[in-house]
Structures are given as structure tokens and as C-alpha cells.
C-alpha positions in Angstrom: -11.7 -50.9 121.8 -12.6 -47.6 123.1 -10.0 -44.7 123.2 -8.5 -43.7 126.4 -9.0 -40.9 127.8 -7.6 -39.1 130.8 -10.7 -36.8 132.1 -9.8 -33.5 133.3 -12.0 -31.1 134.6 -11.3 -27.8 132.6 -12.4 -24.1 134.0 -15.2 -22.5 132.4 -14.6 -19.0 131.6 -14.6 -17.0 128.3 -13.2 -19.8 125.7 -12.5 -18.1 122.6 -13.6 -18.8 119.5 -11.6 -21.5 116.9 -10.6 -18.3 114.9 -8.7 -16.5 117.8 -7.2 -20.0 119.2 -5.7 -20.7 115.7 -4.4 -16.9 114.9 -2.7 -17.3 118.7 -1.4 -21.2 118.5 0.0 -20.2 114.7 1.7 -17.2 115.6 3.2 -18.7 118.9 3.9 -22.3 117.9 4.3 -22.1 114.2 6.5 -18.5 114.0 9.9 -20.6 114.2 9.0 -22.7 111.1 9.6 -21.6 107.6 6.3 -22.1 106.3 3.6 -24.5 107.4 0.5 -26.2 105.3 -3.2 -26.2 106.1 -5.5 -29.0 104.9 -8.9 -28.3 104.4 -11.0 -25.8 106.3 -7.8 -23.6 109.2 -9.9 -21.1 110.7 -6.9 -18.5 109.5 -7.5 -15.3 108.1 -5.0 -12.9 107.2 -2.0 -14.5 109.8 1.4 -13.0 108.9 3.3 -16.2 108.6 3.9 -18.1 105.2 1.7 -20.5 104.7 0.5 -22.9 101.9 -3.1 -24.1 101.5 -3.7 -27.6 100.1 -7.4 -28.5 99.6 -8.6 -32.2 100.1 -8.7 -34.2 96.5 -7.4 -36.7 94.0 -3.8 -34.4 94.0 -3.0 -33.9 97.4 -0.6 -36.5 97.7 1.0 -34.9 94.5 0.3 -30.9 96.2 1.5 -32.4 99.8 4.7 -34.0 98.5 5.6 -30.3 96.6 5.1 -28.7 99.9 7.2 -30.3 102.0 9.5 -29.9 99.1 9.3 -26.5 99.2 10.0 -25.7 103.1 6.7 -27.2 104.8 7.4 -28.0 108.3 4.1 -28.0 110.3 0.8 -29.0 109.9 -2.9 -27.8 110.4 -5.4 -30.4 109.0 -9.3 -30.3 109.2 -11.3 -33.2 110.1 -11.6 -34.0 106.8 -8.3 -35.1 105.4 -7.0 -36.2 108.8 -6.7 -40.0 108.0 -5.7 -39.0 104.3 -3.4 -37.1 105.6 -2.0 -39.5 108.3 -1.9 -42.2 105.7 0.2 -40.1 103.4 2.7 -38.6 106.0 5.3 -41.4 106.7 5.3 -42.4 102.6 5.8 -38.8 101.0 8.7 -37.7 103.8 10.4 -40.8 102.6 10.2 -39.4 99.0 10.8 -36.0 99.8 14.0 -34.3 99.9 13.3 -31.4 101.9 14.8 -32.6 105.7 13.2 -30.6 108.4 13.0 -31.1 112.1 10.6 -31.4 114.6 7.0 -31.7 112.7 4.2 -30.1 114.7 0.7 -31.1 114.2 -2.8 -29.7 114.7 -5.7 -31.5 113.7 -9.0 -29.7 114.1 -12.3 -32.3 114.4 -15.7 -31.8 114.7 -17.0 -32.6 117.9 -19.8 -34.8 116.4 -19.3 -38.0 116.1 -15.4 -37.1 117.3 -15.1 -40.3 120.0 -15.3 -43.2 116.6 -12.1 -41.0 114.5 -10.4 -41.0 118.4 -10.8 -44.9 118.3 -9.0 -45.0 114.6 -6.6 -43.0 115.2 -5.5 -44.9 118.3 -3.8 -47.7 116.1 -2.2 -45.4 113.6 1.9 -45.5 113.3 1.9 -42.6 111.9 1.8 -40.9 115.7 4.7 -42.8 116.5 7.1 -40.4 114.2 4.4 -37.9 115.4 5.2 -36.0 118.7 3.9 -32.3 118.4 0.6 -33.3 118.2 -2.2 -31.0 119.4 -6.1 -32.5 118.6 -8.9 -29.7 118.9 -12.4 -30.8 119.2 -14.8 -27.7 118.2 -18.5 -27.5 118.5 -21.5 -26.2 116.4 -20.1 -22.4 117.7 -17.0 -23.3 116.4 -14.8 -23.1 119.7 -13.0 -25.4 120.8 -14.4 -28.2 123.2 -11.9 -30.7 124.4 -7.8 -30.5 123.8 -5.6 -33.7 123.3 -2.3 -34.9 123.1 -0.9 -38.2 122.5 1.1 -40.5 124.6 2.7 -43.5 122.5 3.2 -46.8 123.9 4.5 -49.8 121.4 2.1 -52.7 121.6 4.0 -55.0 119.8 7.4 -53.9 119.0 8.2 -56.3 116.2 4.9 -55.7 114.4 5.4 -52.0 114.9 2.1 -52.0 116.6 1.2 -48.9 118.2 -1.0 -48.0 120.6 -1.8 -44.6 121.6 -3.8 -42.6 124.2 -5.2 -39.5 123.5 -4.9 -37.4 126.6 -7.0 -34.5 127.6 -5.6 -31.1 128.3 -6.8 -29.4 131.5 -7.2 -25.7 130.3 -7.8 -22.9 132.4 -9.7 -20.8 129.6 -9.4 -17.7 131.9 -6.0 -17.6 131.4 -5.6 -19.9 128.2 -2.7 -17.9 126.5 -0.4 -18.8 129.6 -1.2 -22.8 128.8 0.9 -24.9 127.5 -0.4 -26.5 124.0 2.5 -28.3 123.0 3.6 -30.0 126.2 7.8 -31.0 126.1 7.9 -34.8 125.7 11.5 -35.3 125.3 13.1 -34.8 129.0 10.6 -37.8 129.9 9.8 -40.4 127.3 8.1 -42.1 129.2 9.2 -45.7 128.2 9.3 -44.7 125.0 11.2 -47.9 122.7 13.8 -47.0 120.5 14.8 -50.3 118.2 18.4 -50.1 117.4 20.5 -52.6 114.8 24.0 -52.5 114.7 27.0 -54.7 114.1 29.8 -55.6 116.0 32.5 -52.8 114.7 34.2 -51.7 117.5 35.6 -49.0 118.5 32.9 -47.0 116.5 29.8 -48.9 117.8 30.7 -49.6 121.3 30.8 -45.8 122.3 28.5 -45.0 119.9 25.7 -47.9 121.8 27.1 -46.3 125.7 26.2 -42.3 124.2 23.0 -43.9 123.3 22.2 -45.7 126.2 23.2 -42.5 128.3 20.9 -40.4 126.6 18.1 -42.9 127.1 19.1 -43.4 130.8 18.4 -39.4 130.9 15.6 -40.0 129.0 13.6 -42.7 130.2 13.4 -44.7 126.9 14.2 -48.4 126.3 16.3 -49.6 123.9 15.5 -53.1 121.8 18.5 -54.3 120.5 18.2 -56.6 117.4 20.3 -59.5 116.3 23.2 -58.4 114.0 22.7 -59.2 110.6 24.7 -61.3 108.5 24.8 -58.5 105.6 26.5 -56.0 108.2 26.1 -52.6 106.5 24.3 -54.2 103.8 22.6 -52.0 101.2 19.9 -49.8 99.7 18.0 -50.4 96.4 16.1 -47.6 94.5 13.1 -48.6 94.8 13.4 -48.2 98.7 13.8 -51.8 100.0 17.6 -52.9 101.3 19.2 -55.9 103.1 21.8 -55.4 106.3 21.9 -51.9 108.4 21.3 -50.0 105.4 18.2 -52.0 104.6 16.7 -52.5 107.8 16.0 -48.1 108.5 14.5 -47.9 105.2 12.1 -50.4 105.6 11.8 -48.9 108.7 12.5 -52.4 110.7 14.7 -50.5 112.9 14.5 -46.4 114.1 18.7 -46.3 114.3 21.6 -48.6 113.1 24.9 -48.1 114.2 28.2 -49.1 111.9 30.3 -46.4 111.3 28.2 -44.8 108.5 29.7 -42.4 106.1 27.6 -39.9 104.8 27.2 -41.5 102.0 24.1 -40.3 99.4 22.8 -43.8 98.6 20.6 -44.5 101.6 20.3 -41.1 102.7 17.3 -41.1 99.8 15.7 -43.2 102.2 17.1 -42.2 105.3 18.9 -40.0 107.7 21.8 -38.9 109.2 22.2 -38.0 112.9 25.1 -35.3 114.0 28.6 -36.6 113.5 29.4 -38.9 116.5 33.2 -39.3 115.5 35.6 -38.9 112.8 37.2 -42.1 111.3 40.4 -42.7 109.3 40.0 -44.9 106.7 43.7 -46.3 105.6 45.0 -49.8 104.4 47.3 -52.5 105.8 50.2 -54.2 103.8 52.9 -56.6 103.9 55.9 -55.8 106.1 59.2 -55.7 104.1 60.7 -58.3 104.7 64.4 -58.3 105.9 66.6 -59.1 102.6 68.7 -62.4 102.6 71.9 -62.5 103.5 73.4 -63.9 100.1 72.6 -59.9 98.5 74.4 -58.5 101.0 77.4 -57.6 98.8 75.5 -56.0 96.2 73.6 -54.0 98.9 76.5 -51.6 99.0 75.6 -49.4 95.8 71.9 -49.1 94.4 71.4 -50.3 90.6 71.9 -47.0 89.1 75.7 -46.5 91.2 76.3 -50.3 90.1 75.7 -49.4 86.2 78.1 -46.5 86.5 80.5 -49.0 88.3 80.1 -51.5 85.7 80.5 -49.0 82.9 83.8 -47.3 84.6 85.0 -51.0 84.7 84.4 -51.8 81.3 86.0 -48.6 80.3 89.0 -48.9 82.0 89.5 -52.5 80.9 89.1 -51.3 77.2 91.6 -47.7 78.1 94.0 -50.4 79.4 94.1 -53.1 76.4 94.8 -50.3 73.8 97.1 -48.2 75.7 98.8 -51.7 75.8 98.7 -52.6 72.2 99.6 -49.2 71.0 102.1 -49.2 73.7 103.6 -52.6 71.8 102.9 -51.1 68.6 105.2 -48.2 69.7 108.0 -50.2 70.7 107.8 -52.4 67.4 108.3 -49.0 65.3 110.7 -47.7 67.5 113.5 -50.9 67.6 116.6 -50.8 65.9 116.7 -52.6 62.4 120.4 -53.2 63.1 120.0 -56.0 65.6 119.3 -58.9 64.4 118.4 -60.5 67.8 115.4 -58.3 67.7 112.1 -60.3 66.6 108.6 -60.2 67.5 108.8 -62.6 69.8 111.0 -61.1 72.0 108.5 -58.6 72.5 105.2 -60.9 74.1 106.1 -60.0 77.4 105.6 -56.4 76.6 102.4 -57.2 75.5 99.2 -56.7 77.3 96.3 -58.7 77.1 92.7 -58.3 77.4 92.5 -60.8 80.1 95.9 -58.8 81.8 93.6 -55.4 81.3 90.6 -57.3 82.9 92.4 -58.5 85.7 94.3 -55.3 86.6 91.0 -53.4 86.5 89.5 -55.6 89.2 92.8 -55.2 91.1 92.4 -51.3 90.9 88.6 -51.2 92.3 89.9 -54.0 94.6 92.8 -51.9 96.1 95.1 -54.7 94.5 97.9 -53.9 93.1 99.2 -54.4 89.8 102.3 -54.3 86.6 102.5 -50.7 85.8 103.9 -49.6 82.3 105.6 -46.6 83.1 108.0 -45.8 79.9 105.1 -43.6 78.2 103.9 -40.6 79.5 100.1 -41.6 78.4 100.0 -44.7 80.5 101.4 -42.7 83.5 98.4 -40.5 83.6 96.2 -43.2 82.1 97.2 -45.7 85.0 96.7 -42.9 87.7 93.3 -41.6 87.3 92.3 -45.8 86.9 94.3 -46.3 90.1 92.4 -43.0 91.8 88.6 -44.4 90.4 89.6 -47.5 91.9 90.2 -46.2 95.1 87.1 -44.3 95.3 85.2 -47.2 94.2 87.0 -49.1 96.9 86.7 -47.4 100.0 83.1 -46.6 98.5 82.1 -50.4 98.6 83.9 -50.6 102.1 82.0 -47.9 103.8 78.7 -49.1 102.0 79.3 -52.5 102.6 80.2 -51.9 106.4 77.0 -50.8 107.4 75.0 -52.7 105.5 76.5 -56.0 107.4 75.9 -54.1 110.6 72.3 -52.6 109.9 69.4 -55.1 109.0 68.1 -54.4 105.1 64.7 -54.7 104.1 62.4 -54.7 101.1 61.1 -51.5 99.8 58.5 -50.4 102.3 54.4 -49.1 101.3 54.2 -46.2 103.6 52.3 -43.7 100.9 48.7 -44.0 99.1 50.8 -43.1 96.1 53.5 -45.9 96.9 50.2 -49.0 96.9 48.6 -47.5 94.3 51.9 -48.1 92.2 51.9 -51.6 93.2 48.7 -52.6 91.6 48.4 -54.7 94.7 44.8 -56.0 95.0 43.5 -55.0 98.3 39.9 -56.3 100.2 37.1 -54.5 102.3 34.1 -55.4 103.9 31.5 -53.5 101.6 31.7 -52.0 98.2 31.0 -48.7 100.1 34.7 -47.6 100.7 35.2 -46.7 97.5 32.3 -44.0 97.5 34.8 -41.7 99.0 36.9 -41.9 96.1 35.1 -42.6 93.5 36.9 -40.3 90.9 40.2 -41.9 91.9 42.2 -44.3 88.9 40.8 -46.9 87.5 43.7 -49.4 88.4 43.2 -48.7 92.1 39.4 -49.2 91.5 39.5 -52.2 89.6 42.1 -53.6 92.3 39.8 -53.6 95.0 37.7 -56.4 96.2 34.2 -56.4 98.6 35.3 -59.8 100.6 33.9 -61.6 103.8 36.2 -62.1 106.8 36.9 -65.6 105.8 38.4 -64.6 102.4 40.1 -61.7 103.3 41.4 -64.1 106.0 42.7 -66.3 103.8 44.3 -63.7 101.6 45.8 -62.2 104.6 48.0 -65.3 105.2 49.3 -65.5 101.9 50.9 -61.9 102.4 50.4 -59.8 99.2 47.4 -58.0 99.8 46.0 -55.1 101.4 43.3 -55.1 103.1 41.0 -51.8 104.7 41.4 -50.9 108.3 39.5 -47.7 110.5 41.8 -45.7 113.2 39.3 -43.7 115.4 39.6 -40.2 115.7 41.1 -41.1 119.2 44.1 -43.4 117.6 42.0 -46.6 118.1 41.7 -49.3 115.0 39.0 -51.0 114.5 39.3 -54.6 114.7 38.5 -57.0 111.9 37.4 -60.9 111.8 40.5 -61.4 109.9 43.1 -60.3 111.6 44.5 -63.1 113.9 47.6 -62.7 116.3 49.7 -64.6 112.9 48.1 -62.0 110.5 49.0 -59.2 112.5 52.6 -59.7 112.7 52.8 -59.5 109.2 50.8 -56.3 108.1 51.9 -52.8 108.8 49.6 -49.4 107.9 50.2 -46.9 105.6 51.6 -43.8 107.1 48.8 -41.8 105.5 44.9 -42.1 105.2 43.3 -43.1 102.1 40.4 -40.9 103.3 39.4 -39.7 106.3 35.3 -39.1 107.1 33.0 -38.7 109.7 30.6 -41.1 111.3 27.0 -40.8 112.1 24.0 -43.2 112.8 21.3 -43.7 110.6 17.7 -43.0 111.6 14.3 -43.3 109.6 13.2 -39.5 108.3 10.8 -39.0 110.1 12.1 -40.0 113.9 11.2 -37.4 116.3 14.3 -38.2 118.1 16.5 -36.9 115.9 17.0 -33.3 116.3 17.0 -34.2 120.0 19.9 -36.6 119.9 21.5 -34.3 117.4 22.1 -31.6 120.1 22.6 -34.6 123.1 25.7 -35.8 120.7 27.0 -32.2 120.4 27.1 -31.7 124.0 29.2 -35.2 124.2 31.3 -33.7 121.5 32.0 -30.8 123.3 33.0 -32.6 126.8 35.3 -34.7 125.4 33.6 -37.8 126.9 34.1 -39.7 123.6 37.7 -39.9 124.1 36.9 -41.4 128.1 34.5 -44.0 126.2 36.3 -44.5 123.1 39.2 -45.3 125.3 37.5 -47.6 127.6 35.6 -49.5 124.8 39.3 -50.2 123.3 40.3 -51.5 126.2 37.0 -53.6 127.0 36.3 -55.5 123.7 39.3 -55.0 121.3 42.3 -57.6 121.2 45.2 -55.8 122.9 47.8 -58.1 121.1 46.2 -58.0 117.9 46.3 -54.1 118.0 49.5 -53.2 119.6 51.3 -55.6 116.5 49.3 -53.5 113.9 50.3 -50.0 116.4 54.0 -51.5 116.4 54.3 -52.5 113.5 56.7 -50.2 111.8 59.1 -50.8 114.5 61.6 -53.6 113.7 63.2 -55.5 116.3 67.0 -54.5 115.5 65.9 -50.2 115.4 67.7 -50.1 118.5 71.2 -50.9 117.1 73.9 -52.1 115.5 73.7 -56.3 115.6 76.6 -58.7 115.9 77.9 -60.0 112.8 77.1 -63.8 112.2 77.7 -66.9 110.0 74.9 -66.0 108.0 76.6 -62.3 106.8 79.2 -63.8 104.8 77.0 -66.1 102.5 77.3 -63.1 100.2 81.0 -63.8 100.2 80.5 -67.5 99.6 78.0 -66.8 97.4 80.4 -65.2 94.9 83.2 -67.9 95.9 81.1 -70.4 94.7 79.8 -68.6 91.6 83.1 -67.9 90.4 84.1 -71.7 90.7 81.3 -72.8 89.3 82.1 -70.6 86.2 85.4 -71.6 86.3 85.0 -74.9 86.1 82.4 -74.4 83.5 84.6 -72.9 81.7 87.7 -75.1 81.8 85.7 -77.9 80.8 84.8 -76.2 77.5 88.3 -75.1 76.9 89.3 -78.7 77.6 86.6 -79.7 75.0 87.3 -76.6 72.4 91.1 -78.2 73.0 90.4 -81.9 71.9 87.9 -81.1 69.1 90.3 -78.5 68.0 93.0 -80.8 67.6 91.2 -84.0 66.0 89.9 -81.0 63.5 93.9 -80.7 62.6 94.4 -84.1 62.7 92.0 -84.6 60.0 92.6 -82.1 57.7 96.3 -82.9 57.4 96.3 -86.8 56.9 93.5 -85.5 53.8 96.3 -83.0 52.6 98.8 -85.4 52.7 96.9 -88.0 50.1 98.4 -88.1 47.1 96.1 -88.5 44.1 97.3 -90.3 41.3 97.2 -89.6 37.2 
């Protein structure tokens, strides 16, 4: 099919030669780049601008690719390694690691035989990531003939069929150095079809899909939205091919994908980043504590550490007591006359004090009990009174502690820090293996203890209430919603009080995109008005599940913060709970005795009727 061409009459006047045109377009068009490459035969000679000469063989792929490396933004390529060089553009800025924006191209072709390379070019893809494209046909004198630019037009967007039209520029070579070479082709695109993938990860897509589709409202591009894939995010291999978001830009099935990308290096060998479009808050959500039963409500009072010294004091009073007693007894043993004989031992057993008395008199000291008092020995006086002070302490202690606990809810040990889960060992589940690129370097338990998962599995998890599982909070205070969180689910699950990580989100585009440095400044001037915050609010209200999101917001707000509640039934099971305990030990325990009694006694019984057998001679 022969090329199109949009004939314009041009004014005839003193055209200058191909050497003058190239010194003026270099030092005019090029002078902002770094350094630009010439291929084959560029009509320069001696231009002040860096510049790196490739010629046309077996190594210019090789020569090309070092180039680019080394700072080469723009182009100047003779008719001789113009389709080489086409071929080899898309490929090597995929390998290349050198980033640079807006290519420019000039391609210089003999006007022989010029219309049959027009009809090849026509079809090439290469022109699609191709917008600063300048085409000068020369003659035998060597000046220039006919100017082009192309106009791109997708034939077959799926295919990635191209079709372009090579359009003449009207010169006025009288006054050629006021003209326009590089006409701007980004305030109209002129239809131009951007294909987009993305998945369904709102808040981050939804404003990140309306600042797209404003830009190409201003723009006048299209936008072909493809199917979200199953993979989501997905993922990049290194040889280049991928599955998911990831996949699909570097294969190059799609120009842009939007999911709340990190900046993560993996597919940035094969792909781009745009200009951060928000900041995102990576954190996790646990189990609620859950409000302790009301059986532990008496030993709520202390902690374990104040119990153990409580215990100990006990212990230690009960063993002061029992041998002040017995020395006590001791004492008055010694001390009784020897003259009366109705003195005897006997006489003295309710002097004595038993372990089970010193036992029982402890507990009625920390119980504010009172108990017998031996007060004929100066020791027991000052013994007695510091036991009967501790006791008091302890008492009023318990009171106090036990007072508010029956009057303010308890709950289980709340997660609220990083540090907090990650001493849990708690398994916890994501939607890609990719959260953990930000922290990478963090322990190995918290590694190992994570899990990639798909909604239905995490779901499933989630309902059995000891996991964690990753959620986003927009740089706005929106979270992000997740297939697994249900209206049940997210009564259960609170958020940390502190990010795991926080990062910021871009899009991924091909390398090569012309687009990019474009949308790059159109997402800074959002930025800067602070229309994100009107769109990331009004996407949070559109699409995200208002009851599902104010549990997770509310979550850390219990339902009895706003007082003291009424006591009930249910606050004295403690109480009956010891009740109970005690008479079941007790009647334990007097069943043994009663047993220890009877075997006791037929023990007796036996070995006297054998000592009272009288053997014979």
C-alpha cells in the first residue's frame, strides 16, 4: 500500500545545503541532550556538542547498546542503517540501563528510490515509542528535498499494529530557521490509544485511572482498558517475559498498568516507573483482644510478678508464725516450775501453734481477718505487727485493684507495635510475595512467617482469628479494601498503630513510552493542587465498603471506653469460682483422710493380733 502523504507546497528560495541544516537542527534541537549518536554518513563537521559516532556493521547492536549506556539520548541515522536501526531500538532500550526521556530522531534518506523505504517504514512499531521524528529527503546536491513527520494511528490495537503517515512539512526556506522541525505532539494526540491494565485495588487505582483519564481528556487520547488479570500484580522473570501487571508491560501487551507499584528493582529491568502518584502505608491487621472471662477476674487485681511477691510474703509469714510459735512453746516448757507437779506437757497443747493455725492466721491477715495474738513475748509483738501491717497493704491493695477491674472491662494483651507481632511469631498473609521486598533484611522469623495467599485463603484464615494479614492506608487515611475482608471479618481485626513500611506508588510504563516524561510533569501538577485528596476521597466513598472500613477505622475503640458498666451476675463467677475450687479440694481431701484413717487403722489392727501370737518351744 502506498505511503500517505499530505502534499504541501513549500516556497522556493535559497534552501541550504544538508551540512548547514544539520549544524543548525543539532545545535538547536539536540543542545538540551547530553550527548546524541550518529549512524552512518551525519553531514556534521566540527559541531560543539558531544557526540558519538557509530558506523553501520556486524557490532552496532553491541556499539548502540554502550551508547545509550553511556548518556545517548538522540539520534541521527543515515539511510543506510535506518531499518537496522529501527529494528534494534525497542530491544536494546529494554536491555539498557541508561533511562532517558524524550528520544528525538532524524533520519536522513536519499531521495532515490525514497517513496519504497516510506512504504516500509509505514508498518514499523518502532514509531509508536517514536515521537520526535524528523525524516529529511536530500538530493544528488545534497540539500534537503522533502521534510516529514509522523502521525501514528493503531491499526489493530491488540496486534499492536501500527500504521503511520508520514506527513510533509510546508517549509518556507526563505525563512527556514524560524520553522518549526520538531512540531509539539503532546497538547493534541490526536486519538492517540493508550492500552492500560490494572486491577481492581482501590483506593490506589481508582484515582490513579480518573488522573489518567483527565490527562487524556486534555489530551485527546483514548484509553483501552484490558480485562484484569487473574495474577494481579503478577511477576517478572529474567529473561524478560512475566505473567499479571508486572508481566503484561514487559512484554509490552499493555503501555501502563496500574496497582499500587512500589519501586521495586525487579521489573524495573524491564520497565519503568512514572512520577510518584501517592504515598501508601503498608501495615498489618490482627486479632482484637478479646475481653477476658469473668472467672479471672479475681486474679486480675495484681499482675504475675506482684502475685509471686504476694505468694512469697505469704509463705513467709506462715513459716515466721509456726516457729515463733514453737519456740514460743519451747520457751514456756524451759521456763515452768519443776515444783508443780500438775505441770505436764499436755497442759501446754493449747499454747501451741500449728502449721495449719500459722496458715490460717496468715490468710486472715491479707484478708483483714482477725486472728489469736500471742502477746507474752516481745518478738511475737513486733513479729505479729509488721504481718498484721503487710496484710493490710496487701488487703486494701487487692480491694482497690479488684474494684476497678470489676467496673472496667479487661482484655487480652493487645498487638499495637511491629515489634509487639513480630514477637508473636504469628503467621500473617499478603497478596504477592512482593511486600516483603521492602524489608528484606528484616529477621528471619518474620520472613519465614509470612505467606503469598489468594483472597479465598486468607479468607479462610481470617475467620479462624490468629493471623495477620497485609492491609494499605492511603496517604489520605483511606484502606484499601481486600477480597477477604467481610463485614464478620472485620469486626474481628484491628491495625497496628504503626506501619510496617511506608512507600510510594507509581505506574508502570514500557521504557520506551513517549508519554512518560509528559505524564510525569501532568502528575506533579495534580500533586501540587491537592486534587488527589478531592479524588482519593471521592473514590473511597464511590467503590469502597463504608461498613467494612469504618470497623477496621474503629476498631480500637471498644464499646464500654465510655465508662464505667454495671456490675452483673457474670462478675462474681470469679468468686464462685474459688468457692467451688476450695470445696472441691476439700472434699478431695477429706475423702483421703477418711481413707488414710481406715487403712491406717486396719494397719494397727494387723500388726498387733501378729504381736500377740505366742510361739511355742
Amino acid at each position: 500500500m502506498a505511503t500517505t502523504i499530505a502534499m504541501v507546497g513549500t516556497d522556493i528560495g535559497p534552501i541550504p545545503t544538508m551540512n548547514v541544516l544539520m549544524r543548525f537542527l543539532i545545535l538547536k534541537y539536540y543542545s538540551q541532550y547530553y550527548s546524541f549518536c550518529t549512524v552512518g554518513k551525519d553531514f556534521l563537521q566540527d559541531v560543539p556538542r558531544s557526540r558519538i559516532l557509530l558506523a553501520v556493521n556486524d557490532q552496532l547492536a553491541m556499539n548502540l547498546l554502550r551508547a545509550i549506556d553511556n548518556g545517548c539520548q538522540a539520534f541521527v541515522v543515515d539511510q543506510q542503517g535506518v531499518e537496522i536501526f529501527l529494528n534494534l531500538y525497542i530491544p536494546l532500550h529494554d536491555l539498557a540501563r541508561q533511562r532517558s526521556l524524550d528520544k528525538s530522531l532524524i533520519l536522513l534518506i536519499k531521495q532515490q528510490n525514497h517513496s519504497q523505504l516510506l512504504d516500509r517504514l509505514r508498518t514499523h512499531d518502532a514509531f509508536r515509542e517514536l515521537w520526535n521524528v524528523l525524516l529529511v529527503v536530500y538530493d544528488e546536491q545534497e540539500r534537503p528535498s522533502h521534510l516529514y513527520t509522523t502521525v501514528v494511528t493503531m491499526a489493530d490495537v491488540l496486534e499492536r499494529t501500527v500504521n503511520v503517515t508520514m506527513k510533509q512539512q510546508a517549509v518556507t526556506w526563505s525563512r527556514w530557521k524560524t520553522h518549526s522541525f520538531f512540531p509539539d505532539k503532546m497538547s493534541d494526540l490526536n486519538g492517540y490509544v493508550l492500552r492500560m491494565s490494572m486491577c481492581n485495588y482501590l483506593p490506589f487505582t481508582g484515582y490513579e485511572r480518573l488522573l489518567l483519564v483527565s490527562y487524556c481528556e486534555r489530551r485527546n487520547c483514548n484509553i483501552m482498558v484490558f480485562p484484569e488479570d487473574k495474577d494481579e500484580w503478577g511477576d517478572v522473570y529474567p529473561n524478560g517475559t512475566g505473567h499479571g501487571l508486572m508481566g503484561s508491560v514487559a512484554e509490552r501487551r499493555t503501555d501502563i498498568a496500574f496497582g499500587a507499584f512500589y519501586l521495586w528493582f525487579k521489573p524495573y529491568n524491564f520497565s519503568s516507573y512514572t512520577a510518584t502518584i501517592s504515598r501508601s502505608g503498608v501495615t498489618v491487621l490482627v486479632p482484637k483482644p478479646k475481653m477476658l472471662p469473668f472467672w479471672r477476674t479475681p486474679f486480675l487485681s495484681f499482675s504475675l510478678p506482684l502475685w509471686i511477691a504476694v505468694m512469697v510474703t505469704l509463705l513467709a509469714g506462715i513459716a515466721a508464725a509456726w516457729l515463733a510459735g514453737t519456740v514460743r512453746l519451747r520457751l514456756l516448757q524451759l521456763s515452768a516450775p519443776t515444783n508443780q507437779l500438775w505441770i505436764d506437757p499436755s497442759d501446754l497443747i493449747s499454747e501451741q501453734l500449728t502449721l495449719s493455725d500459722s496458715v490460717l492466721m496468715m490468710v486472715g491477715f491479707f484478708v483483714a481477718q482477725s486472728s489469736v495474738i500471742r502477746t507474752d513475748l516481745w518478738s511475737c509483738v513486733f513479729l505479729f505487727a509488721s504481718l498484721l501491717l503487710a496484710g493490710f497493704m496487701v488487703s486494701n491493695l487487692y480491694s482497690a485493684g479488684l474494684a476497678s477491674i470489676m467496673t472496667i472491662p479487661k482484655y487480652d494483651k493487645s498487638i499495637d507495635t511491629v515489634v509487639d507481632f513480630a514477637a508473636t511469631g504469628m503467621k500473617w498473609f499478603g497478596p504477592t510475595p512482593y511486600c516483603l521486598e521492602e524489608i528484606w533484611n528484616a529477621t528471619e522469623q518474620i520472613q519465614k512467617s509470612y505467606i503469598a495467599a489468594g483472597p479465598e485463603e486468607m479468607n479462610h484464615y481470617a475467620h479462624m482469628e490468629d493471623s495477620g494479614f497485609i492491609i494499605e492506608q492511603a496517604q489520605h487515611g483511606n484502606f484499601a479494601p481486600s477480597d477477604f475482608l467481610d463485614r464478620q471479618v472485620s469486626t474481628t481485626l484491628q491495625p497496628l498503630k504503626d506501619y510496617i513500611y511506608t512507600q510510594n506508588c507509581a505506574a508502570l510504563m514500557t521504557n520506551t513510552n513517549p508519554l512518560r516524561s509528559n505524564l510525569n510533569e501532568y502528575i506533579l501538577r495534580v500533586q501540587q493542587s491537592g486534587l488527589l485528596y478531592h479524588l482519593g476521597i471521592r473514590t473511597a466513598i464511590r467503590y469502597l465498603p463504608t461498613d467494612v472500613m469504618q470497623n477496621i477505622e474503629r476498631s480500637r475503640i471498644h464499646q464500654h471506653d465510655e465508662g464505667a458498666v454495671k456490675l452483673e451476675l457474670g462478675h462474681f463467677l470469679g468468686a464462685f469460682f474459688i468457692l467451688g475450687y476450695g470445696l472441691l479440694c476439700a472434699g478431695l481431701v477429706f475423702v483421703v483422710e477418711i481413707w488414710g484413717t481406715l487403712f491406717i487403722k486396719r494397719l494397727n489392727e494387723t500388726f498387733y493380733r501378729r504381736a500377740a501370737v505366742v510361739v511355742p518351744y
